[in-house]
C-alpha positions as CSV (number, residue, x, y, z in Angstrom):
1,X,67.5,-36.2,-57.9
2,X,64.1,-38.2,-57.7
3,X,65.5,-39.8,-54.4
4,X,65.7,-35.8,-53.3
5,X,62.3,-34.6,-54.4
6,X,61.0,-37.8,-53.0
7,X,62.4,-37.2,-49.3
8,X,61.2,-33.6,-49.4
9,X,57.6,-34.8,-50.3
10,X,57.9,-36.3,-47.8
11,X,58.5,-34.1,-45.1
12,X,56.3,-31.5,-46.5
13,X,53.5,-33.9,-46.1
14,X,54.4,-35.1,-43.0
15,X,55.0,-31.0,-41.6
16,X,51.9,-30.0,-43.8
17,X,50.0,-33.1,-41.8
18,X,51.1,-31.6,-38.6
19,X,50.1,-28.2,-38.7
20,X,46.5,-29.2,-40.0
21,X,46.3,-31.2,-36.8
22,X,47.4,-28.4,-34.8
23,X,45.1,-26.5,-36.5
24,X,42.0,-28.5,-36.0
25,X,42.9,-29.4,-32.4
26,X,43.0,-25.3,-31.6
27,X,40.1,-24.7,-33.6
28,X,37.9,-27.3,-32.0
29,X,39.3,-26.9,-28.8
30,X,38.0,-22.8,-29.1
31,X,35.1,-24.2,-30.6
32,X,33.0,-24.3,-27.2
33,X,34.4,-21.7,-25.7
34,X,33.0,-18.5,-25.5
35,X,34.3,-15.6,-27.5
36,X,33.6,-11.8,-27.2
37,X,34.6,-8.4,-28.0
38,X,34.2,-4.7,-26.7
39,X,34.1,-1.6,-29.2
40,X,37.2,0.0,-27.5
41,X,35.7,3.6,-29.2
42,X,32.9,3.1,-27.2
43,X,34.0,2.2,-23.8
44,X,36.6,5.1,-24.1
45,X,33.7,7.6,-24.7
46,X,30.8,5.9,-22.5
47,X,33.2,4.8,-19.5
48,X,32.3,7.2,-16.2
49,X,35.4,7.4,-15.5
50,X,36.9,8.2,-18.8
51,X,34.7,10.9,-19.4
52,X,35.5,12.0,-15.9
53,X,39.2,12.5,-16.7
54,X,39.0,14.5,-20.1
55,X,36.1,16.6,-18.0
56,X,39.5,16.8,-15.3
57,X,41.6,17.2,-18.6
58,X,39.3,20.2,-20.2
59,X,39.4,22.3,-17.0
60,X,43.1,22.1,-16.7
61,X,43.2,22.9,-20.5
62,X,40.9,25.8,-19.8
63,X,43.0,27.4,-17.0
64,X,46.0,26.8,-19.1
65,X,44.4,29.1,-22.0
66,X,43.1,31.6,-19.6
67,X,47.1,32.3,-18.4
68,X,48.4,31.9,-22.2
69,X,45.6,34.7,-22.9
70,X,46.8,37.0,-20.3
71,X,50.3,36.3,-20.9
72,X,49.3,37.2,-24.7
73,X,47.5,40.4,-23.8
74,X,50.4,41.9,-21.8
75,X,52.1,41.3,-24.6
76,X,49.9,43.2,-26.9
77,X,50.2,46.1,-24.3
78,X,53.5,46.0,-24.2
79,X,53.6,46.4,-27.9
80,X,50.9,49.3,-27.8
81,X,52.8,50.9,-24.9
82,X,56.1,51.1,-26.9
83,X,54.7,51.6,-30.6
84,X,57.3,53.8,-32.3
85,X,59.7,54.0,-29.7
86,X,63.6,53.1,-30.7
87,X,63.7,52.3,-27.0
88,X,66.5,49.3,-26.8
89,X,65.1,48.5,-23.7
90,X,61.5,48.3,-24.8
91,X,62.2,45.8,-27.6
92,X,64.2,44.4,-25.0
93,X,61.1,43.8,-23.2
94,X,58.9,42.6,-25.9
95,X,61.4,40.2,-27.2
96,X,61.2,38.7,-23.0
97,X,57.8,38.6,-22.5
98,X,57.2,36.9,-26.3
99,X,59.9,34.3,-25.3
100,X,57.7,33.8,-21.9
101,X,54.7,33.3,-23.5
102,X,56.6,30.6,-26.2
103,X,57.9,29.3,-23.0
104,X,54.8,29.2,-21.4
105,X,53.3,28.0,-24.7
106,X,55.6,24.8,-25.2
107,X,55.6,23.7,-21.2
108,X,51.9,23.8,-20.7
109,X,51.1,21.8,-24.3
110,X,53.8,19.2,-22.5
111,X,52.2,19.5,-19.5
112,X,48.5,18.7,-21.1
113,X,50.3,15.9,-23.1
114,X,51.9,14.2,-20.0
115,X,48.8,14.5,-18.0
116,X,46.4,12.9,-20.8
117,X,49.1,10.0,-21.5
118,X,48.8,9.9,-17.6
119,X,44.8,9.6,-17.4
120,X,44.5,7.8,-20.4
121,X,46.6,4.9,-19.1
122,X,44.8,4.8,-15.6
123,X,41.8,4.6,-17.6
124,X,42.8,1.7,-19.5
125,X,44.4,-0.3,-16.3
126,X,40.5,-0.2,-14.7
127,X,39.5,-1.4,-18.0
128,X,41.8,-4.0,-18.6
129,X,40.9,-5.6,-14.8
130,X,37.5,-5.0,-15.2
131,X,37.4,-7.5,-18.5
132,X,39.8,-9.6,-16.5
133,X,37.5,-9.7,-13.9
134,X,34.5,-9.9,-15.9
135,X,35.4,-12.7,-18.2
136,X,36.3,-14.6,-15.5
137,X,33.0,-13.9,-13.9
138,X,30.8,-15.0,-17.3
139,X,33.2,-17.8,-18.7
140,X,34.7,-16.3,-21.9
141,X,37.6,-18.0,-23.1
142,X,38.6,-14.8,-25.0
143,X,37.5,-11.0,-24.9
144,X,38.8,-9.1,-27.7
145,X,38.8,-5.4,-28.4
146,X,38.0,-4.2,-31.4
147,X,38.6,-0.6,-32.8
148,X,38.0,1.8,-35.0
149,X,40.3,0.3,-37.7
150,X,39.1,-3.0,-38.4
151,X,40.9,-5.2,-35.9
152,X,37.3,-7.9,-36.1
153,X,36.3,-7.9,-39.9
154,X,33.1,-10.1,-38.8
155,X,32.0,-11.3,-35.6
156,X,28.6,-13.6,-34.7
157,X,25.7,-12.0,-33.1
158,X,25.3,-11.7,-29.8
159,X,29.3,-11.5,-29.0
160,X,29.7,-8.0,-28.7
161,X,29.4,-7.3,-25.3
162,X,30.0,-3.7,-25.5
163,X,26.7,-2.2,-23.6
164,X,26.9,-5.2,-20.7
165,X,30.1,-4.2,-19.8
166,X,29.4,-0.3,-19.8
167,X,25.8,-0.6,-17.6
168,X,28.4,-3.1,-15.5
169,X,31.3,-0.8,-14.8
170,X,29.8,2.4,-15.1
171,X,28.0,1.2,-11.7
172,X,30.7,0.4,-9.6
């Protein structure tokens, strides 16, 4: 049994030895390096072209609700029109033109969905080569993006590079 606890001491020093080594080699080896971060809140709300697509976003969104409106007031009318009526073919109708609207309803909140996911992603690819490109350009080892949850609990001054990339790709 001692001859057992005394080979496993053994390799837990040796494999506790190890990763400390590994350890210090990374952390020394990053040491140099520059390190950054962008607020990914931020350059979502500040980026031109960001803002330009939930502007793109909005007016689709807008023309969407003017149609659902219209849609919505036919269907008042129709309901007006027929008020009291035991018509068949009148509740026929309203029953139609509600399950249009619902219709209408469900494919244009898709739509809106699809076309944000869409935007959204574009967005992101520019941003993601643009730090590419920038951190290549200014010789950081690392650019990290931090967001609204807590992804950086600290970071040094000076390593947020937030507004140098906004003045920088808001200009191209």
């Amino acid at each position: 049994m001692i001859n057992f606890l005394k080979k496993n001491a053994v390799v837990l020093g040796v494999l506790s030895s190890l990763f400390l080594s590994i350890f210090c080699f990374i952390m020394l080896s990053v040491g140099n390096d520059k390190i950054a971060y962008v607020e990914s809140s931020r350059i979502f709300q500040e980026y031109n072209a960001a803002k330009s697509e939930r502007e793109k976003l909005e007016t689709r969104s807008k023309e969407f609700k003017l149609k659902l409106d219209t849609l919505s007031r036919e269907i008042r009318e129709t309901i007006i029109r027929n008020d009291g009526k035991e018509d068949a073919n009148a509740k026929q109708l309203v029953l139609m033109k509600q399950k249009q609207f619902d219709d209408y309803q469900r494919s244009v909140q898709e739509t809106l969905q699809s076309e944000e996911a869409a935007a959204m992603s574009k967005v992101a690819a520019e941003l993601n080569s643009f730090l590419k490109e920038y951190g290549k350009r200014n010789h950081y080892k690392f650019i990290f993006i931090a967001n609204p949850s807590g992804t950086i609990a600290y970071a040094a001054e000076g390593t947020n590079v937030t507004e140098d990339v906004l003045k920088e790709i808001n200009q191209k």
